[in-house]
C-alpha positions as a printed NumPy array, in Angstrom:
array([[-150.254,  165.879,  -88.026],
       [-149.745,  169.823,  -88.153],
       [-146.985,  171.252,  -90.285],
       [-144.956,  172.418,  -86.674],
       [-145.131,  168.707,  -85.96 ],
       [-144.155,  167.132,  -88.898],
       [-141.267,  170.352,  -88.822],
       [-139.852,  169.295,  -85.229],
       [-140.047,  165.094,  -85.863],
       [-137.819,  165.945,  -88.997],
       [-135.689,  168.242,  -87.4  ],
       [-135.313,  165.672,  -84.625],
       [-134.4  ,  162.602,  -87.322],
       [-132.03 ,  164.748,  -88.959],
       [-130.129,  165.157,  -85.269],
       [-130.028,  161.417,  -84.914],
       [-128.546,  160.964,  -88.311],
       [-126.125,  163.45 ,  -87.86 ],
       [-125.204,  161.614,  -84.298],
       [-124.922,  158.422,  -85.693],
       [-122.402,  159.726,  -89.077],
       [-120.313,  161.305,  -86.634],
       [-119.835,  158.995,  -84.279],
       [-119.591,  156.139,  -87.563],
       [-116.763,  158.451,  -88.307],
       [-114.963,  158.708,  -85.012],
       [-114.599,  155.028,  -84.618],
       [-113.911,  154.78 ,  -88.262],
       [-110.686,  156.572,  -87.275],
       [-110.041,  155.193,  -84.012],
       [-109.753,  151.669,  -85.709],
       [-107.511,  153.351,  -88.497],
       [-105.157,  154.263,  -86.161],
       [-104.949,  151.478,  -83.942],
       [-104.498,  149.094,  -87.31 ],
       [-101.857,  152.142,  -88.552],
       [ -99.972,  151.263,  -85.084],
       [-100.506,  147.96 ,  -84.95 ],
       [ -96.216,  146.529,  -85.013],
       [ -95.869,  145.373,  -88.692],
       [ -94.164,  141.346,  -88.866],
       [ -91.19 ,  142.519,  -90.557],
       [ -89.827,  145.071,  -87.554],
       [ -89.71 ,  142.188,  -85.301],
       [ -87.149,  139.229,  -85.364],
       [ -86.773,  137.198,  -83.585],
       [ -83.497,  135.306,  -82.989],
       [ -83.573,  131.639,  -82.447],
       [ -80.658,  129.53 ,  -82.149],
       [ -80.168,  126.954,  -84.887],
       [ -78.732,  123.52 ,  -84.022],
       [ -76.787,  121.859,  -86.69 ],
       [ -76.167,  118.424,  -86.955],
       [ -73.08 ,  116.938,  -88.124],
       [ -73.774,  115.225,  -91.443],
       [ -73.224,  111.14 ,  -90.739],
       [ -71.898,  108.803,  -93.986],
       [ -73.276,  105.293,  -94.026],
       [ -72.674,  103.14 ,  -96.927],
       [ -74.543,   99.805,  -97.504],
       [ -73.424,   97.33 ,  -99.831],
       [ -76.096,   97.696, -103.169],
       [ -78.131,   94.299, -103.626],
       [ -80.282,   93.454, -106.4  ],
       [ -83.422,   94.217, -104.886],
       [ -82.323,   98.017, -104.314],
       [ -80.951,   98.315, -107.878],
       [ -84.401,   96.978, -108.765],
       [ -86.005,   99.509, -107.136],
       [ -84.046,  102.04 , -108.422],
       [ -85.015,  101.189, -112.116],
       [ -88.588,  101.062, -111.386],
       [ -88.386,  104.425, -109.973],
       [ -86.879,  105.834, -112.93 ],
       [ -89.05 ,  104.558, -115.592],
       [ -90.619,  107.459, -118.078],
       [ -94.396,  108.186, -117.148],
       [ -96.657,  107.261, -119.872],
       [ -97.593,  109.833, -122.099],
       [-100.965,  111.709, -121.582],
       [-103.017,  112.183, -125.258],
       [-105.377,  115.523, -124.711],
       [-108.305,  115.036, -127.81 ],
       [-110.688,  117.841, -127.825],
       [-114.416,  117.458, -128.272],
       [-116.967,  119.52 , -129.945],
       [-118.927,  121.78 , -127.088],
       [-121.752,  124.45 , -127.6  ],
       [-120.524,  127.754, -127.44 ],
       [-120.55 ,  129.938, -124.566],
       [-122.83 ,  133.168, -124.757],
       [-122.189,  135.985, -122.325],
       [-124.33 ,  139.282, -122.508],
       [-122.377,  142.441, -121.897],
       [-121.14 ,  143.214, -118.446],
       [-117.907,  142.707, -117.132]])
């Protein structure tokens, strides 16, 4: 390959490159500003109509069985005991 050669065939990469970094860079920005105008969540609200139920009272007489219940359900949880054990220690070498 003669020097003029090898001159053009570089010349002719470093177009490309330059091509391909610019238009890297124009869709770089076109997708900045589309996600820049993109409606945020907290501009839009919208209204929806809440239906509230009246609250209804029902008592039932308490048997045994419920009161039962109710005492099972409030026992204390036993008591978890952590003991540590002896491990190796743990050597890290520099980095972060």
């Amino acid at each position: 390959m003669t020097p003029l050669r090898r001159d053009r065939n570089l010349l002719r990469v470093r177009r490309a490159t330059g091509v391909i970094a610019g238009a890297s860079l124009a869709a770089t920005g076109v997708f900045a500003g589309l996600a820049a105008s993109k409606p945020k969540a907290t501009k839009s609200s919208s209204a929806s109509a809440v239906r509230v139920r009246p609250a209804t009272t029902t008592t039932a007489p308490a048997t045994v069985q419920s009161q039962e219940e109710e005492t099972q359900s409030q026992a204390p949880a036993p008591a978890i005991v952590v003991t540590p054990t002896q491990q190796a220690p743990v050597a890290s070498s520099g980095g972060s």
